[in-house]
C-alpha positions, 0 to 999 in steps of 0.5 A: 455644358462643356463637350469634349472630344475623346482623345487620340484613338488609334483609328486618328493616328493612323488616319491623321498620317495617311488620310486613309480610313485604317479599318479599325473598328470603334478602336481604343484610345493611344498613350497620347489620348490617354494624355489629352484626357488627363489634361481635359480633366485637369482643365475641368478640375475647378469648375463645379461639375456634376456628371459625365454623359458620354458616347459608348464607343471605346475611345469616349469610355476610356476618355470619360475613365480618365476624367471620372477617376480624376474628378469623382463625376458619374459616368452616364451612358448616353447615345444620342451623342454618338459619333455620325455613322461614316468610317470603320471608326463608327462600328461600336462594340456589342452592348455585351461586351461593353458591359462586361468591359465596364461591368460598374456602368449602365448598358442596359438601356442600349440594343445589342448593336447599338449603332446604325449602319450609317447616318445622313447630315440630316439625321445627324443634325435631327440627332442634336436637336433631340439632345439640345431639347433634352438637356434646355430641360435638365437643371443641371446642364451647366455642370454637365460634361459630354464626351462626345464625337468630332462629327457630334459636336460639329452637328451641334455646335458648328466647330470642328473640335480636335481630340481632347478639345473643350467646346463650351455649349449652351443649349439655350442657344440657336 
C-alpha cells in the first residue's frame, strides 16, 4: 500500500515558520497543499489503485478530494488512521458537519466527536497494530492508498513523512 501524508494545512505553514502551535483547529488545506496533493496523485496515476482510506480530518478529505477526482478511486473513511491526539491541529470536526461538507461520503460509522482528547505513544503504536492486522487480511492492500497523518504513518512505519510524501507499506512486514 502506498501512505500519504496530507498536504500543507495551514496549521503546518504557520507551525513550520514559528515552531508555535497556531491554535488552529483540524484546519483546511493551503494553495501549496492543494499542489502536493495534484502531484501525489500524478504520482500514483499509473499504478493500478482500487481506493482511498482516508482520515476524517479536513486536510486528509480535502487531500483525498484531489486524488479521487483525478484517478476516479472511492474514498473510505477510515479512522483508525487518524492523526496522534497532541497540538490544536488534532481536534477534528463534528461528524455532522463533516457530513453535511462531504454530503457523497460515508460518516456514519463515526461518533459525533470522533477524536480523542489526547493519545499516549502507547495507544498510537496499539492503533497501528489494529490497522496493520486489518489490512494483512484485505486482498487488496497492494492497491490501497492511505492518506493519513505525520504522527500515524511515523507510529507505523518508523518515517517521518513531510506533507505530500509518499511512504510505500507492507503490512506484512515487521
Amino acid at each position: 500500500m502506498i501512505l500519504i501524508r496530507h498536504g500543507q494545512s495551514e496549521w503546518n505553514a504557520a507551525f513550520n515558520r514559528t515552531r508555535i502551535d497556531p491554535g488552529i483547529p483540524d484546519p483546511p488545506l493551503t494553495e501549496i497543499g492543494r499542489d502536493q496533493a495534484l502531484r501525489a496523485a500524478e504520482m500514483l496515476a499509473a499504478r493500478n489503485l482500487t481506493r482511498l482510506l482516508v482520515s476524517p480530518y479536513r486536510r486528509t478529505l480535502q487531500t483525498a478530494e484531489i486524488i479521487a477526482k483525478e484517478l476516479a478511486l472511492p474514498i473510505v473513511i477510515e479512522p483508525l488512521v487518524r492523526e496522534r491526539a497532541a497540538y490544536s491541529c488534532d481536534v477534528g470536526t463534528a461528524r455532522s458537519h463533516l457530513a453535511n461538507a462531504w454530503p457523497q461520503l460515508q460518516f456514519d460509522h463515526l461518533d459525533e466527536v470522533w477524536w480523542p482528547a489526547e493519545e499516549t505513544e502507547i495507544e498510537l503504536a496499539g492503533r497501528c497494530d489494529r490497522f496493520r492486522h486489518r489490512m494483512k487480511i484485505t486482498e487488496d492492500w497492494r492497491q490501497v492508498v492511505v492518506i493519513s497523518h505525520w504522527g500515524f504513518i511515523r507510529g507505523l512505519t518508523g518515517q517521518e513523512a513531510r506533507n505530500g510524501e509518499a511512504v510505500p507499506f507492507d503490512p506484512h512486514s515487521l
